[in-house]
mmJSON file of the N, C-alpha and C atoms, coordinates in Angstrom:
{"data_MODEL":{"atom_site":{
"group_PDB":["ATOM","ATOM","ATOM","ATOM","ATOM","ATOM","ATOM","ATOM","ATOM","ATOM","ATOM","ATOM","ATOM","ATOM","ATOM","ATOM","ATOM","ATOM","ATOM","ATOM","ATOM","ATOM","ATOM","ATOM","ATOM","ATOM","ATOM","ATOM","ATOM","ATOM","ATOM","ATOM","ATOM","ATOM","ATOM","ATOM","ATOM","ATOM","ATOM","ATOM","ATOM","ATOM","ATOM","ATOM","ATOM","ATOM","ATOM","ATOM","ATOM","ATOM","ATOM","ATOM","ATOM","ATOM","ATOM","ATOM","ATOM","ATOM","ATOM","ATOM","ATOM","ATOM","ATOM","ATOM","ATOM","ATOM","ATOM","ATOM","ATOM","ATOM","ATOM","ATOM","ATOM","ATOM","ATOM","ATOM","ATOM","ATOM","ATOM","ATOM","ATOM","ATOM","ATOM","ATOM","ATOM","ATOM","ATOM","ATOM","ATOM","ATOM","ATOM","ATOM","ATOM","ATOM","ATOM","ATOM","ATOM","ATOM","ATOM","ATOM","ATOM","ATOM","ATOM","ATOM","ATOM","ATOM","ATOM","ATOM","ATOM","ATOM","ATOM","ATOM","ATOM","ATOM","ATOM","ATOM","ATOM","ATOM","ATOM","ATOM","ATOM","ATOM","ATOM","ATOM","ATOM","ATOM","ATOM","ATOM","ATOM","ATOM","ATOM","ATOM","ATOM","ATOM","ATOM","ATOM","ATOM","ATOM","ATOM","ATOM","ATOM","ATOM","ATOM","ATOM","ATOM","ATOM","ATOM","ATOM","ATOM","ATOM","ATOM","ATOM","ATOM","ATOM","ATOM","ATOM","ATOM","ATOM","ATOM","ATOM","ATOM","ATOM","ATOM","ATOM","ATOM","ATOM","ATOM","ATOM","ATOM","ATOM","ATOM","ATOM","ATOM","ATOM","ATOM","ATOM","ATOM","ATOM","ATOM","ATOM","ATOM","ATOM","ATOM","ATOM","ATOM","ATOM","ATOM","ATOM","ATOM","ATOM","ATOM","ATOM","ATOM","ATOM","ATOM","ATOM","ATOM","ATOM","ATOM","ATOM","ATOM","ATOM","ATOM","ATOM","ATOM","ATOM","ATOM","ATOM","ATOM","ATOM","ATOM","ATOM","ATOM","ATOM","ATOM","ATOM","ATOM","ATOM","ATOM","ATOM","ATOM","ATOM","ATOM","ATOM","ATOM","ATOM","ATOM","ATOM","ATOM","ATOM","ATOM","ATOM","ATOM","ATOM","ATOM","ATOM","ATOM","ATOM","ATOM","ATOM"],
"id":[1,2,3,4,5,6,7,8,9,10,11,12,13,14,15,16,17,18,19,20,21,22,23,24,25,26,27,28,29,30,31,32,33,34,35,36,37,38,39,40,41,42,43,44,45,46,47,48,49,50,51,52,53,54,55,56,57,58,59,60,61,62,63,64,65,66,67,68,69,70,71,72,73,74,75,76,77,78,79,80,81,82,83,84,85,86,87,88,89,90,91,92,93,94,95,96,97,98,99,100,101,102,103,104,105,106,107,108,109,110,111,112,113,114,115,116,117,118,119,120,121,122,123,124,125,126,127,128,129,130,131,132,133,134,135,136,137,138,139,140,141,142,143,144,145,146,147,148,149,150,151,152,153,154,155,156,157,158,159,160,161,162,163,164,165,166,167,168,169,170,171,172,173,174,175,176,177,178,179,180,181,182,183,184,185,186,187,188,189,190,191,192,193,194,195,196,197,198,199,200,201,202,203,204,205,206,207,208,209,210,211,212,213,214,215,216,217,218,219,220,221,222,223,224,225,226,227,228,229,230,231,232,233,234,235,236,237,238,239,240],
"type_symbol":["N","C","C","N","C","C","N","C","C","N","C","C","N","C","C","N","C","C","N","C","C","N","C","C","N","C","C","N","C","C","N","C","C","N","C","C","N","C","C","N","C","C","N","C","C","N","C","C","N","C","C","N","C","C","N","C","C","N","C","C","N","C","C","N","C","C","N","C","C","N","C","C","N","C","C","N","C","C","N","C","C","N","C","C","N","C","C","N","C","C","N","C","C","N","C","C","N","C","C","N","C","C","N","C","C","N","C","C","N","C","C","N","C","C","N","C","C","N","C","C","N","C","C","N","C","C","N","C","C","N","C","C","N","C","C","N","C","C","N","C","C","N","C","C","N","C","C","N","C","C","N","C","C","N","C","C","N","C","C","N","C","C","N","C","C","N","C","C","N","C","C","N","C","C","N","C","C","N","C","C","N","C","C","N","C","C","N","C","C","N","C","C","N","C","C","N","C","C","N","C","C","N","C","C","N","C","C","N","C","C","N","C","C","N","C","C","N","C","C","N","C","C","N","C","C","N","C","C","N","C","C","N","C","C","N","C","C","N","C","C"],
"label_atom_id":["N","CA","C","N","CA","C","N","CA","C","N","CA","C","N","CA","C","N","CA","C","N","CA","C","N","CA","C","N","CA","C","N","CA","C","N","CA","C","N","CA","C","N","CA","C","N","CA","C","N","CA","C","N","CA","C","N","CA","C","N","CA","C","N","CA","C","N","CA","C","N","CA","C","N","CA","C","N","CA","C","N","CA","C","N","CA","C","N","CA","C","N","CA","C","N","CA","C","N","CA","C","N","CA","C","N","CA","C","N","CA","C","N","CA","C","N","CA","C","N","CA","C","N","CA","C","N","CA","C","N","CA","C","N","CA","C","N","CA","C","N","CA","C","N","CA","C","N","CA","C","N","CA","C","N","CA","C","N","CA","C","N","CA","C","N","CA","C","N","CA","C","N","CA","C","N","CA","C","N","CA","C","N","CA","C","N","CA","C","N","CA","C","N","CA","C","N","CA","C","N","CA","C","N","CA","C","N","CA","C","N","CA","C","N","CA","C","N","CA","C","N","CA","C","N","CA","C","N","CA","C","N","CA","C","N","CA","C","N","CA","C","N","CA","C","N","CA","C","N","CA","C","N","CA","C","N","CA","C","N","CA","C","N","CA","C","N","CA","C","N","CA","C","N","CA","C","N","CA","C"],
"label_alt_id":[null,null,null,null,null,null,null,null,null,null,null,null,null,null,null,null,null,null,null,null,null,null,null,null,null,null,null,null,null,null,null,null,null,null,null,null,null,null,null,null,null,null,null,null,null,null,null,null,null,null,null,null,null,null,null,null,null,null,null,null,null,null,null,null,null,null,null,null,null,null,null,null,null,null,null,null,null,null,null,null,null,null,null,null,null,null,null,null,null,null,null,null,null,null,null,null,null,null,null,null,null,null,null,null,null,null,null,null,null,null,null,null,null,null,null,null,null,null,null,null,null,null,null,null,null,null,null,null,null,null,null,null,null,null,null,null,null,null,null,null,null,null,null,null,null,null,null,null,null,null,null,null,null,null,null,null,null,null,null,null,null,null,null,null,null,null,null,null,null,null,null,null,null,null,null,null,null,null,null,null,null,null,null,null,null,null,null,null,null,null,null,null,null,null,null,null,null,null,null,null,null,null,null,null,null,null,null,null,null,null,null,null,null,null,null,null,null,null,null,null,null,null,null,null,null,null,null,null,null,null,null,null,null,null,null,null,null,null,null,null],
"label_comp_id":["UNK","UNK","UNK","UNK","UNK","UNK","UNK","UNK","UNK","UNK","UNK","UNK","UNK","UNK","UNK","UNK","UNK","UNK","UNK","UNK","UNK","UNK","UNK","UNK","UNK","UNK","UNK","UNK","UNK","UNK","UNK","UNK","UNK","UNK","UNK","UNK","UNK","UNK","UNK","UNK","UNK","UNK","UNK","UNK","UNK","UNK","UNK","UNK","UNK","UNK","UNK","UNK","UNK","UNK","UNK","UNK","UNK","UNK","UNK","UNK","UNK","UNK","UNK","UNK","UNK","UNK","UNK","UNK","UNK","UNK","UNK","UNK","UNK","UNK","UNK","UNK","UNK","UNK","UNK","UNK","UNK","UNK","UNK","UNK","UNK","UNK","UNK","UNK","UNK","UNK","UNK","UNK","UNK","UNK","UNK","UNK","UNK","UNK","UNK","UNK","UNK","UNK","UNK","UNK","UNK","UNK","UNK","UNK","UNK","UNK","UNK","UNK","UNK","UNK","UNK","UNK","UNK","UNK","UNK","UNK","UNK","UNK","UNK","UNK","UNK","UNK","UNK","UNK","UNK","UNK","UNK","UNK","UNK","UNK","UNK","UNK","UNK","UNK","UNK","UNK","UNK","UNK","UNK","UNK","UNK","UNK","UNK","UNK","UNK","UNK","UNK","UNK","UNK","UNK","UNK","UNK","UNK","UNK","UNK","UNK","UNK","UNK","UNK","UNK","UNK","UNK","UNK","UNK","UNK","UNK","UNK","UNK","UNK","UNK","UNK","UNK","UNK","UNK","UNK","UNK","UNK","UNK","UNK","UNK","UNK","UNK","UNK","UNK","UNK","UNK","UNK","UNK","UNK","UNK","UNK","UNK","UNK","UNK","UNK","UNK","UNK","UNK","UNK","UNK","UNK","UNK","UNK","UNK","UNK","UNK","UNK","UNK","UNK","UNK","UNK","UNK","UNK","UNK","UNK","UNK","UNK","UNK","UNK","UNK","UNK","UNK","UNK","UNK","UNK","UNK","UNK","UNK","UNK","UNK","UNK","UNK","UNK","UNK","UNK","UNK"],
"label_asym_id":["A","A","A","A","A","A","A","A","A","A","A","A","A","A","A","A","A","A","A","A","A","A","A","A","A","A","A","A","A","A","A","A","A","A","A","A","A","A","A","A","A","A","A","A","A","A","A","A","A","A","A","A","A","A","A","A","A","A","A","A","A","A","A","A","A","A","A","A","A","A","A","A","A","A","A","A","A","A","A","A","A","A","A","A","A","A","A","A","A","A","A","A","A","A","A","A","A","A","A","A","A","A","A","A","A","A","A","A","A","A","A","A","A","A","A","A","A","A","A","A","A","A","A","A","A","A","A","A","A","A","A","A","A","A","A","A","A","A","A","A","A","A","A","A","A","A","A","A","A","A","A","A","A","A","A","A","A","A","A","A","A","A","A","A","A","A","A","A","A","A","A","A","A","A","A","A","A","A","A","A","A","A","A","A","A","A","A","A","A","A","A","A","A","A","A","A","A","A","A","A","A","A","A","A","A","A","A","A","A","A","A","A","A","A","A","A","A","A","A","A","A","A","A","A","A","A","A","A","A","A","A","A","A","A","A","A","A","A","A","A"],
"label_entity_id":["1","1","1","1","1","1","1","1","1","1","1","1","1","1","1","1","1","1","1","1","1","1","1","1","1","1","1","1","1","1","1","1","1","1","1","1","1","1","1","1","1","1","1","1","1","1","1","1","1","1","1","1","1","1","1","1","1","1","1","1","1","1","1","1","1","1","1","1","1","1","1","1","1","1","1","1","1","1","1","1","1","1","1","1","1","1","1","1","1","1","1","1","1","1","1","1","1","1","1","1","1","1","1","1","1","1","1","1","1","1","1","1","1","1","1","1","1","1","1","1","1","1","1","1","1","1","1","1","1","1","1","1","1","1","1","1","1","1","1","1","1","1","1","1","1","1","1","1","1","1","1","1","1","1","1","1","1","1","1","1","1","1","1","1","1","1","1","1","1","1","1","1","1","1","1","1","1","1","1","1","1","1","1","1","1","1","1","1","1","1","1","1","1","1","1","1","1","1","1","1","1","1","1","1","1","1","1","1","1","1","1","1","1","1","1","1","1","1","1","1","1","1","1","1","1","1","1","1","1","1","1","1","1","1","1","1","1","1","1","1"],
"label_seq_id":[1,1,1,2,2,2,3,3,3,4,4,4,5,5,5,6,6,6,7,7,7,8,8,8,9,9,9,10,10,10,11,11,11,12,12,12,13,13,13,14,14,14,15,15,15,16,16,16,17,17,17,18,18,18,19,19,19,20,20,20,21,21,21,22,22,22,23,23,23,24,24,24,25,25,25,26,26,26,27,27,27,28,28,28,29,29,29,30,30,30,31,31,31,32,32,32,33,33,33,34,34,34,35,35,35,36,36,36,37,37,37,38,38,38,39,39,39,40,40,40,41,41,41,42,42,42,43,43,43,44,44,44,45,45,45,46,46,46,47,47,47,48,48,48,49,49,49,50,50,50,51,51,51,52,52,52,53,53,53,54,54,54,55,55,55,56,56,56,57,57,57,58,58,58,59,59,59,60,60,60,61,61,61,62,62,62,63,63,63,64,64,64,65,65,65,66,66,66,67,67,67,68,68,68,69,69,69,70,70,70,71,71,71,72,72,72,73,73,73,74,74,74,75,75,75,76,76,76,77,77,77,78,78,78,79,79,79,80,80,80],
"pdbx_PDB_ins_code":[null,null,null,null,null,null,null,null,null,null,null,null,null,null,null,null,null,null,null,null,null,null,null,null,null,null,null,null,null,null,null,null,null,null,null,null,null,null,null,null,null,null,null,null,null,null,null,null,null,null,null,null,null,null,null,null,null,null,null,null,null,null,null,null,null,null,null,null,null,null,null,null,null,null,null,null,null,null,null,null,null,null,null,null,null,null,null,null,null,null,null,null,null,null,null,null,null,null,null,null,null,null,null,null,null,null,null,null,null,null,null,null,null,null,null,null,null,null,null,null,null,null,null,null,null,null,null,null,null,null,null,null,null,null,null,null,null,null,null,null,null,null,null,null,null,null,null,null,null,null,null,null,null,null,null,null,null,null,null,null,null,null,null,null,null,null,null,null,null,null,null,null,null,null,null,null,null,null,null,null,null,null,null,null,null,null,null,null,null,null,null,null,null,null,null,null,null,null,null,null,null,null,null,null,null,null,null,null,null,null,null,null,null,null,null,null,null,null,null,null,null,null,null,null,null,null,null,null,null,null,null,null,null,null,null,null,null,null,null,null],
"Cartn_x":[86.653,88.094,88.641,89.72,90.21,91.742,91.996,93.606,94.316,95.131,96.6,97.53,98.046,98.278,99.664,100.783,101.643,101.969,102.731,102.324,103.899,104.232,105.846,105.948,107.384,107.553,109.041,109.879,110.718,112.0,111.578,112.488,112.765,111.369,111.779,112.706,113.942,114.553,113.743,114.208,113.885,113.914,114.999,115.505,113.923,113.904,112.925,111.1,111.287,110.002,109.793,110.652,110.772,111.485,111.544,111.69,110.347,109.482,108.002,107.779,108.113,106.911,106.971,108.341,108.719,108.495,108.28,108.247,106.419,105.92,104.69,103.405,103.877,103.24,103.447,104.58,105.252,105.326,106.164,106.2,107.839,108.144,109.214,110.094,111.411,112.522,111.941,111.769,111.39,110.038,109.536,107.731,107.61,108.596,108.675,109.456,110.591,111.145,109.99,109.651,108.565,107.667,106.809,105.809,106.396,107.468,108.656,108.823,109.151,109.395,108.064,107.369,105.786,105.573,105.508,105.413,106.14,107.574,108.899,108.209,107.827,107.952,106.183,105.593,104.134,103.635,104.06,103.182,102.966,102.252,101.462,101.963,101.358,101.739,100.758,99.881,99.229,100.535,100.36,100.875,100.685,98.756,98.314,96.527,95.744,94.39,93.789,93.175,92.878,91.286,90.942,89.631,89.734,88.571,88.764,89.45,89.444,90.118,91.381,91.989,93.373,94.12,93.393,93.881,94.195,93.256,93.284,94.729,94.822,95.967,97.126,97.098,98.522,98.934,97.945,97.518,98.66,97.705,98.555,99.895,100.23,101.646,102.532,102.472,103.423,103.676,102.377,102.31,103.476,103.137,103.848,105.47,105.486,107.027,107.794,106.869,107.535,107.919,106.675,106.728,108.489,108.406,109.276,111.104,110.901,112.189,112.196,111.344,111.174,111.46,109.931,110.261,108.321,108.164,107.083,105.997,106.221,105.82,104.383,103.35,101.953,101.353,100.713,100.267,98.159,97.695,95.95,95.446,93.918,93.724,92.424,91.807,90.53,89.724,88.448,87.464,88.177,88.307,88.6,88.039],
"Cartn_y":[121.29,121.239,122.664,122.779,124.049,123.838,125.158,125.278,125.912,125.602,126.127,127.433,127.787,129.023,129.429,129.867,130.317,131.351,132.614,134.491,134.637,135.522,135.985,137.026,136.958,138.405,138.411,139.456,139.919,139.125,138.171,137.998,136.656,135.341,134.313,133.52,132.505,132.476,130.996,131.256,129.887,128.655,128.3,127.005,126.895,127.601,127.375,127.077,127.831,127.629,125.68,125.728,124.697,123.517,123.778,122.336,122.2,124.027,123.74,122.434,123.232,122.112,120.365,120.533,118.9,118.485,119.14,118.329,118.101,119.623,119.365,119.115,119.193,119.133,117.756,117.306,115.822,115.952,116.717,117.798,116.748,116.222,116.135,117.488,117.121,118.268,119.209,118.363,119.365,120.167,119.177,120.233,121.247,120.93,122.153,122.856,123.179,124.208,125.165,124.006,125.175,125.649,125.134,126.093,127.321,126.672,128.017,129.148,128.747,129.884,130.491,129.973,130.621,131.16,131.187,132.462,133.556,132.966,134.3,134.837,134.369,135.399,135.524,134.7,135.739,136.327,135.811,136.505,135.419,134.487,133.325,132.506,131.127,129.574,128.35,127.836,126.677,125.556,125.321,124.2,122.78,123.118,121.384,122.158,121.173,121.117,120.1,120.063,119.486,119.708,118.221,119.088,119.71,120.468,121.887,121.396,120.155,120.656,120.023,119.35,119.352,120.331,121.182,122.547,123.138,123.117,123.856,123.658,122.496,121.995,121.955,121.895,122.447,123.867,124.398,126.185,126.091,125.727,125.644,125.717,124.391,123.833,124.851,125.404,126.388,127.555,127.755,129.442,128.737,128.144,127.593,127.358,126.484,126.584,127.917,128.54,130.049,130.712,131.077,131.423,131.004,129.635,128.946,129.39,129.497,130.099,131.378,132.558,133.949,134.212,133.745,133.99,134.83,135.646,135.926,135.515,134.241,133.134,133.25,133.866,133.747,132.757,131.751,130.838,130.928,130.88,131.214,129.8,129.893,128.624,129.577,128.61,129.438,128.048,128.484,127.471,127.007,125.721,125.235,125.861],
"Cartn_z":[94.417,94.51,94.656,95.435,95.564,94.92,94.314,94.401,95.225,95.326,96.478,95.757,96.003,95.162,96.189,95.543,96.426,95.39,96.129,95.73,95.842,94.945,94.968,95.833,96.451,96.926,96.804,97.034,97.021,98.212,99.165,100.131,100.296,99.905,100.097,98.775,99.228,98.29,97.992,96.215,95.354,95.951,96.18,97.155,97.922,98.823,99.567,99.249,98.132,97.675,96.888,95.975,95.673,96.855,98.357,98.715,99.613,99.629,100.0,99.435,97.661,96.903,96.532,96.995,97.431,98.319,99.72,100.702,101.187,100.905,101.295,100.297,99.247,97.883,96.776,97.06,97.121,95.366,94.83,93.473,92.927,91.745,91.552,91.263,91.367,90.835,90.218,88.693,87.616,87.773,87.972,88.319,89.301,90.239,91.555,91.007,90.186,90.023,88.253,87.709,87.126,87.96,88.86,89.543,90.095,90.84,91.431,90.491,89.157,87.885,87.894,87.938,87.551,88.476,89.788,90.693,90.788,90.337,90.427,89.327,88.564,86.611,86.924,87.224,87.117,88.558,89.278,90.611,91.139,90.546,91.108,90.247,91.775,91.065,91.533,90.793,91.475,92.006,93.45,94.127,93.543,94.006,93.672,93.577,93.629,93.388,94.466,95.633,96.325,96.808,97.455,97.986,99.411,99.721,100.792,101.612,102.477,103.834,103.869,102.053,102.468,101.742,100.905,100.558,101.531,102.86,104.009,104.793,104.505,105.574,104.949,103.243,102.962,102.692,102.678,102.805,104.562,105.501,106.901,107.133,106.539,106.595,105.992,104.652,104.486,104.642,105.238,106.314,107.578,108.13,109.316,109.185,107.872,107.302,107.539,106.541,106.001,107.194,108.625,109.906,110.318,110.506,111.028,110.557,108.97,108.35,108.28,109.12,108.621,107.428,106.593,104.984,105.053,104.13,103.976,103.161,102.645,101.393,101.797,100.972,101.18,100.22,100.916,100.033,100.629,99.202,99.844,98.91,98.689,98.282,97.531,96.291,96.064,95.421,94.716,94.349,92.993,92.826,90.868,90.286],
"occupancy":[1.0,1.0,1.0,1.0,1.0,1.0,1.0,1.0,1.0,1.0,1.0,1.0,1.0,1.0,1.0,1.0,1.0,1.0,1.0,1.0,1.0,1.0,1.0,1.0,1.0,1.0,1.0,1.0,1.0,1.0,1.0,1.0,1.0,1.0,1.0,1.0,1.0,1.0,1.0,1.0,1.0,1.0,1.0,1.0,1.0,1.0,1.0,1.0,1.0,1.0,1.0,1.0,1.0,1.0,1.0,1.0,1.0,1.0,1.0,1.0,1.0,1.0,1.0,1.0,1.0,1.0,1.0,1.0,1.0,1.0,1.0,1.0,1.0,1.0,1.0,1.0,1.0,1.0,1.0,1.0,1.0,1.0,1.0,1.0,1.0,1.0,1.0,1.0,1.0,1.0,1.0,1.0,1.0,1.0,1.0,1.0,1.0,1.0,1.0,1.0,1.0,1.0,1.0,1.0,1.0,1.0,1.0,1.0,1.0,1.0,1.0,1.0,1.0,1.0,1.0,1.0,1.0,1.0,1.0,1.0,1.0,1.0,1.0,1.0,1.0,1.0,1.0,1.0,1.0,1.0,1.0,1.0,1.0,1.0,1.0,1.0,1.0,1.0,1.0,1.0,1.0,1.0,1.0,1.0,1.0,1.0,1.0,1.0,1.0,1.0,1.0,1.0,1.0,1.0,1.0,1.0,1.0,1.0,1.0,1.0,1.0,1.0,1.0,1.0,1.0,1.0,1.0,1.0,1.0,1.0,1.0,1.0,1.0,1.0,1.0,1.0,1.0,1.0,1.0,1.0,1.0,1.0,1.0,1.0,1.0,1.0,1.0,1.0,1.0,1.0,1.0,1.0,1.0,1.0,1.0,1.0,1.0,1.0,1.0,1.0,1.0,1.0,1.0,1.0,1.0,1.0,1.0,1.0,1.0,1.0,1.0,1.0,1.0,1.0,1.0,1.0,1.0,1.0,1.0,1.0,1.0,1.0,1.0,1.0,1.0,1.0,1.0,1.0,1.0,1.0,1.0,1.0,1.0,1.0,1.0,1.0,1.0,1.0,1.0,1.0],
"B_iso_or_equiv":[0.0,0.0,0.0,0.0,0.0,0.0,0.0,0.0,0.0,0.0,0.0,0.0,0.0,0.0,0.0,0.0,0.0,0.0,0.0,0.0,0.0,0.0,0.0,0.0,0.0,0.0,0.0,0.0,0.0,0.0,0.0,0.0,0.0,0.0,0.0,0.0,0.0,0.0,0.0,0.0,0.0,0.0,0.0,0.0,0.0,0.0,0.0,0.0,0.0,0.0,0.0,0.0,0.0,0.0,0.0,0.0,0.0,0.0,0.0,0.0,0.0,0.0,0.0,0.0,0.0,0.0,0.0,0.0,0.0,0.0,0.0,0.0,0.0,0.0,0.0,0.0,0.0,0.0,0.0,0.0,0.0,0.0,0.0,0.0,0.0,0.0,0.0,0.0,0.0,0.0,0.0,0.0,0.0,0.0,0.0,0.0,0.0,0.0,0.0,0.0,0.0,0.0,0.0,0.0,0.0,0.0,0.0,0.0,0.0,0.0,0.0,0.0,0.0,0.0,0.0,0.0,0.0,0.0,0.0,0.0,0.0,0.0,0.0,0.0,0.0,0.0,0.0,0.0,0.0,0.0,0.0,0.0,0.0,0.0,0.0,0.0,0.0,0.0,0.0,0.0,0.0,0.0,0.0,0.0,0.0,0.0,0.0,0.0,0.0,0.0,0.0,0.0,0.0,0.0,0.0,0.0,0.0,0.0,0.0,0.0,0.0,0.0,0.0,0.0,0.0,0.0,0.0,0.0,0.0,0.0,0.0,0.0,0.0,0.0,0.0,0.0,0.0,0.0,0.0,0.0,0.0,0.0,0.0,0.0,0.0,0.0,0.0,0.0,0.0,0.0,0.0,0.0,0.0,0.0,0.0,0.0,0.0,0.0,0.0,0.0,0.0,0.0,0.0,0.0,0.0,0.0,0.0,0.0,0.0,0.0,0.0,0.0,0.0,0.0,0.0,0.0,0.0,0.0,0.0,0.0,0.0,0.0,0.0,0.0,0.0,0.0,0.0,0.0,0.0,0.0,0.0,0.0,0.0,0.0,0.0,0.0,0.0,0.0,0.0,0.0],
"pdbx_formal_charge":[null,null,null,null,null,null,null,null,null,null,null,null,null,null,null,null,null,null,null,null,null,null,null,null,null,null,null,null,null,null,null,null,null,null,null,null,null,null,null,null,null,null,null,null,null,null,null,null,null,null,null,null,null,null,null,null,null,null,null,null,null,null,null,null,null,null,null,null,null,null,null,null,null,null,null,null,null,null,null,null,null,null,null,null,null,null,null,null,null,null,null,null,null,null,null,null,null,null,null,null,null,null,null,null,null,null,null,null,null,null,null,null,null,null,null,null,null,null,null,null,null,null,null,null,null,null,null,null,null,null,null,null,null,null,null,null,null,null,null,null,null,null,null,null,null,null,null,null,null,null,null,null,null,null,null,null,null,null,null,null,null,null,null,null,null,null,null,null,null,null,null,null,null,null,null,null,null,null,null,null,null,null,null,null,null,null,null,null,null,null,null,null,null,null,null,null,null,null,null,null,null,null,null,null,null,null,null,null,null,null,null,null,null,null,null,null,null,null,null,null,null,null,null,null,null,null,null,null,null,null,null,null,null,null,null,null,null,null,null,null],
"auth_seq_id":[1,1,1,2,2,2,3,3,3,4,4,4,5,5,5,6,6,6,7,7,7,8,8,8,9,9,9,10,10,10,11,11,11,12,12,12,13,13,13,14,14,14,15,15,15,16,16,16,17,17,17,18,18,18,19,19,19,20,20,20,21,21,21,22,22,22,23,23,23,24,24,24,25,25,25,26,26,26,27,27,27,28,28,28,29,29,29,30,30,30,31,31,31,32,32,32,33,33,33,34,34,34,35,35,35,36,36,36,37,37,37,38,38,38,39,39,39,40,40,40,41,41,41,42,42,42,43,43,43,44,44,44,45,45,45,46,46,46,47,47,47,48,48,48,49,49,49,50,50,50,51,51,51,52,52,52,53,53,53,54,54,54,55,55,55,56,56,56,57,57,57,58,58,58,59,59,59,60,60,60,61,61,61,62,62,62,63,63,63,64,64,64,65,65,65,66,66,66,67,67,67,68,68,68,69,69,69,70,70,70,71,71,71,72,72,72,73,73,73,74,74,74,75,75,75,76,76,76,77,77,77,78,78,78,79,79,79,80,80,80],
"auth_comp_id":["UNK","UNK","UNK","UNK","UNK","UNK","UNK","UNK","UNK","UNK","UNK","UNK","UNK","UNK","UNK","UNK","UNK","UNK","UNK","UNK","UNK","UNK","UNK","UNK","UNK","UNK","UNK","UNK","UNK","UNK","UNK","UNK","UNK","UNK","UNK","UNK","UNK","UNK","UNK","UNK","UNK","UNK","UNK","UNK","UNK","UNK","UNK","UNK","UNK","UNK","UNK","UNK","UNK","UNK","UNK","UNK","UNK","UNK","UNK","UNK","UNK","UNK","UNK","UNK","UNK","UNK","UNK","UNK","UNK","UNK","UNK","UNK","UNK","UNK","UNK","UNK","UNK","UNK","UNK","UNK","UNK","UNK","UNK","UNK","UNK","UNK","UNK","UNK","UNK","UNK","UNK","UNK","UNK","UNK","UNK","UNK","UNK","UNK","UNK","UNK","UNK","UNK","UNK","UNK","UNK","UNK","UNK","UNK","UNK","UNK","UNK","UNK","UNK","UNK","UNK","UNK","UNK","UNK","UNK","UNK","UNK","UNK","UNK","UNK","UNK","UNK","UNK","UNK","UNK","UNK","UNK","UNK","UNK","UNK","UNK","UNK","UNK","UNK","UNK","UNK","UNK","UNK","UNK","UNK","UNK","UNK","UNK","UNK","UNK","UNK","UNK","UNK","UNK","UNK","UNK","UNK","UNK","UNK","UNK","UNK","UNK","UNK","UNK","UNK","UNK","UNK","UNK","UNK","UNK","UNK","UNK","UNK","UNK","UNK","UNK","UNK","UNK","UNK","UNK","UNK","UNK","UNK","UNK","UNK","UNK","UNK","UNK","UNK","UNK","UNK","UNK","UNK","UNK","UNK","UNK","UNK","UNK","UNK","UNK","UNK","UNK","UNK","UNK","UNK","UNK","UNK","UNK","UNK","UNK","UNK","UNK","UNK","UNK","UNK","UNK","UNK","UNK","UNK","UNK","UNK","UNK","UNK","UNK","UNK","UNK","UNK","UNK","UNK","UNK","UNK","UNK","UNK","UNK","UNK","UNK","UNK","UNK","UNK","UNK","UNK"],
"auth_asym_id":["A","A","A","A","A","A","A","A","A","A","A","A","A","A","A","A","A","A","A","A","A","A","A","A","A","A","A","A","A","A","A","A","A","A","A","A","A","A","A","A","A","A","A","A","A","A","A","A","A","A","A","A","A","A","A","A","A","A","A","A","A","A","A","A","A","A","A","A","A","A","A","A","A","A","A","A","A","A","A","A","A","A","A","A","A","A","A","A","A","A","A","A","A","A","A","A","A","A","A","A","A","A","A","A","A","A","A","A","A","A","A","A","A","A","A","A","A","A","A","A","A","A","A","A","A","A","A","A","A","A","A","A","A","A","A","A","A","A","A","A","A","A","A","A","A","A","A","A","A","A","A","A","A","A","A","A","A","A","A","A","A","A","A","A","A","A","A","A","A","A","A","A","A","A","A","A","A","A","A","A","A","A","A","A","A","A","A","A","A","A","A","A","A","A","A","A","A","A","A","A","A","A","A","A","A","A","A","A","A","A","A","A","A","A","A","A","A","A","A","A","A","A","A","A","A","A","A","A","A","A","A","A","A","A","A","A","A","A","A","A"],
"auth_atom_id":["N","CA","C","N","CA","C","N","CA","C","N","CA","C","N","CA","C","N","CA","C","N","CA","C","N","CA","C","N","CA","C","N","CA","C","N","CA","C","N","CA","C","N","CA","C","N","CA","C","N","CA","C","N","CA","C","N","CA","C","N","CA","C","N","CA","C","N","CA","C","N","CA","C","N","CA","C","N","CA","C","N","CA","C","N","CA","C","N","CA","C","N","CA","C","N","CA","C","N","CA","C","N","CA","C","N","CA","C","N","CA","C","N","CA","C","N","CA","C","N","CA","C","N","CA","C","N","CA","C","N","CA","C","N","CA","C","N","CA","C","N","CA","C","N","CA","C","N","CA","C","N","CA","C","N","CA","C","N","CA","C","N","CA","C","N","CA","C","N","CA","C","N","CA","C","N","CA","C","N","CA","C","N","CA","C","N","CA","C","N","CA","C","N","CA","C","N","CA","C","N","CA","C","N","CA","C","N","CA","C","N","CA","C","N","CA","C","N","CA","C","N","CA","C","N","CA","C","N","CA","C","N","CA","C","N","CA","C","N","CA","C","N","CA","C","N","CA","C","N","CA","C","N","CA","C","N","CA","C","N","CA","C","N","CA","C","N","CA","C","N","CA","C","N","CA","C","N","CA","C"],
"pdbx_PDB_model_num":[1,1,1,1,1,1,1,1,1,1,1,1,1,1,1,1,1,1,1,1,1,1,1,1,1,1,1,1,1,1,1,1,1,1,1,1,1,1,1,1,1,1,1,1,1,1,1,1,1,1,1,1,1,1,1,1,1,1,1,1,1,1,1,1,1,1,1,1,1,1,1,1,1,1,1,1,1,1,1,1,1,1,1,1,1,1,1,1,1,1,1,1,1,1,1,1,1,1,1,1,1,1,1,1,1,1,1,1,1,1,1,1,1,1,1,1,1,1,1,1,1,1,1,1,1,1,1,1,1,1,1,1,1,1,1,1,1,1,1,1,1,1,1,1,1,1,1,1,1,1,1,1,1,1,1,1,1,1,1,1,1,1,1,1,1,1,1,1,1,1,1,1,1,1,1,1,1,1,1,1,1,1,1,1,1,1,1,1,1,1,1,1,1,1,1,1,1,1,1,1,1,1,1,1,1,1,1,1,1,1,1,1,1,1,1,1,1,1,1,1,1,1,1,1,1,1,1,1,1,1,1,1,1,1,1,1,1,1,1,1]
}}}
């Protein structure tokens, strides 16, 4: 199993992170806006826990998002 991991930075706004994690992560309200807190306040935030190749593809999807909204939202994936 891999985790999904999305990385803070300085430019993408909250809103956005948390409707990542609703739309492509399928996260209620409350749970997407704590993961959201946990990347703003630590750096990092597990998304979800998936196996490899749909880590891969939601790894994809929100590079592509982020692309799409010129946001710099780095999301990587690593081993459980």
């Amino acid at each position: 199993m891999f985790r999904v991991l999305l990385h803070n930075d300085d430019y993408t706004p909250m809103d956005f992170v948390i409707m990542v994690l609703r739309e492509v992560f399928r996260k209620e309200e409350l749970q997407a806006v704590q993961i959201m807190l946990a990347v703003h306040k630590r750096g990092l935030g597990v998304a979800g826990i998936y196996p490899h190749e749909v880590a891969e593809t939601k790894m994809h999807v929100v590079t592509e998002l982020a692309k799409t909204h010129e946001y710099p939202l780095k999301c990587t994936i690593e081993v459980e």
